[in-house]
C-alpha positions in Angstrom: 112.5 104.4 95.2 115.4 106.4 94.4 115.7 110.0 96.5 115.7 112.7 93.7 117.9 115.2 96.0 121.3 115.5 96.3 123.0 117.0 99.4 124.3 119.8 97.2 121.2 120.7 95.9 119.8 121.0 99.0 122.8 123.0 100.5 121.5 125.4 97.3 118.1 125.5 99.1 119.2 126.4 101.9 121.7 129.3 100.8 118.3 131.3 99.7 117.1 131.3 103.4 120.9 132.8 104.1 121.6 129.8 106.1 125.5 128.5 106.1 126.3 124.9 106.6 127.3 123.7 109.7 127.3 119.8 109.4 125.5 117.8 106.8 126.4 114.6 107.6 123.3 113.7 108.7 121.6 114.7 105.3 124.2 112.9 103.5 123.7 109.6 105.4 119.9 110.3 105.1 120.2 110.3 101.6 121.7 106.7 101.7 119.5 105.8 103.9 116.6 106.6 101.9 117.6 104.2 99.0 114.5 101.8 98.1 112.0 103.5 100.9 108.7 104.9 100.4 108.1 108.6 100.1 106.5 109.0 103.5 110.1 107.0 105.2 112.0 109.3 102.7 110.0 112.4 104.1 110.6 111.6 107.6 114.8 110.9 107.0 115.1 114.3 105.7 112.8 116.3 108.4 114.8 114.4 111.4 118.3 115.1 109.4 117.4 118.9 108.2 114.6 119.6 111.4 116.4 117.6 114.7 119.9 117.6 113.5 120.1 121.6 112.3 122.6 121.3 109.6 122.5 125.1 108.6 122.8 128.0 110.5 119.1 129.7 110.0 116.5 128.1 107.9 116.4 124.4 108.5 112.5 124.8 108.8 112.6 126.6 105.3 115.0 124.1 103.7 113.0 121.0 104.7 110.1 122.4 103.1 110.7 122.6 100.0 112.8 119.6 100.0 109.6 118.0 100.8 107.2 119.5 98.3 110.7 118.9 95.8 110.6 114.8 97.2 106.4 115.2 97.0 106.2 116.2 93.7 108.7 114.2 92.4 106.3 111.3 93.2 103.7 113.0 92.0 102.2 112.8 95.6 98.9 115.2 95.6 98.7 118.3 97.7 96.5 120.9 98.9 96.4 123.9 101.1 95.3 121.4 103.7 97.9 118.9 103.4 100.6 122.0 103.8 99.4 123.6 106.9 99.0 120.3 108.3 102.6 119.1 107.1 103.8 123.2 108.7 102.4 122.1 111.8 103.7 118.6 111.7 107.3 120.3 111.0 107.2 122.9 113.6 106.5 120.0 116.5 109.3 118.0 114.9 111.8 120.6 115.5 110.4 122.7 118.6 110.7 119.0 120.7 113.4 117.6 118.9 111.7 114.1 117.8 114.4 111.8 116.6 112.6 108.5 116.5 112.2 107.8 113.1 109.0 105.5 113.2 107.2 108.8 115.0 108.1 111.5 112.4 107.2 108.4 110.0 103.3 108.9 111.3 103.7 112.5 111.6 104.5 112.6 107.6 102.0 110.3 107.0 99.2 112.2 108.9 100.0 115.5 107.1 100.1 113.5 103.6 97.1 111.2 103.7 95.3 112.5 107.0 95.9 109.0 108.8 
């Protein structure tokens, strides 16, 4: 499956939250990276590059959002009020203790997405 994000476009996203960019290498070599994965393996590539590795100045939270509902939608992946706090909460640990193994935010995604 093809990621249907560019870095730019999420640079865009992240300009609305006032954020500048500090590094995005890690986005951009998420982006590669997520090349022929699944959505829930794409998810988790762009919450550890956007979440753990802080490419903007304010709103990385914000920004990895709505990149996922963009990645979510895209694959016409259903969601509900549920699902989004769940995913919020799911975020917030992600960031707040800096979980970088990928196969953890992997079950993370997939507990906010499906509830498994």
């Amino acid at each position: 499956m093809k990621l249907n994000i560019t870095s730019e476009e999420i640079m865009e996203i992240n300009k609305v939250f006032k954020g500048t960019i500090r590094n995005d290498a890690e986005v951009e070599t998420s982006i590669y990276r997520c090349e022929g994965r699944n959505i829930i393996t794409q998810v988790a590539l762009m919450w550890r590059a956007i979440l753990v590795g802080h490419p903007y100045s304010d709103g990385n939270k914000r920004t990895a959002f709505v990149v996922t509902m963009k990645l979510l939608k895209d694959t016409k992946t259903s969601v509900n009020r549920n699902i989004i706090e769940v995913m919020l909460n799911q975020m917030t640990k992600v960031a707040k203790e800096n979980i970088d193994e990928l196969s953890k935010i992997e079950r993370m995604v997939r507990y906010a997405i499906e509830g498994r």
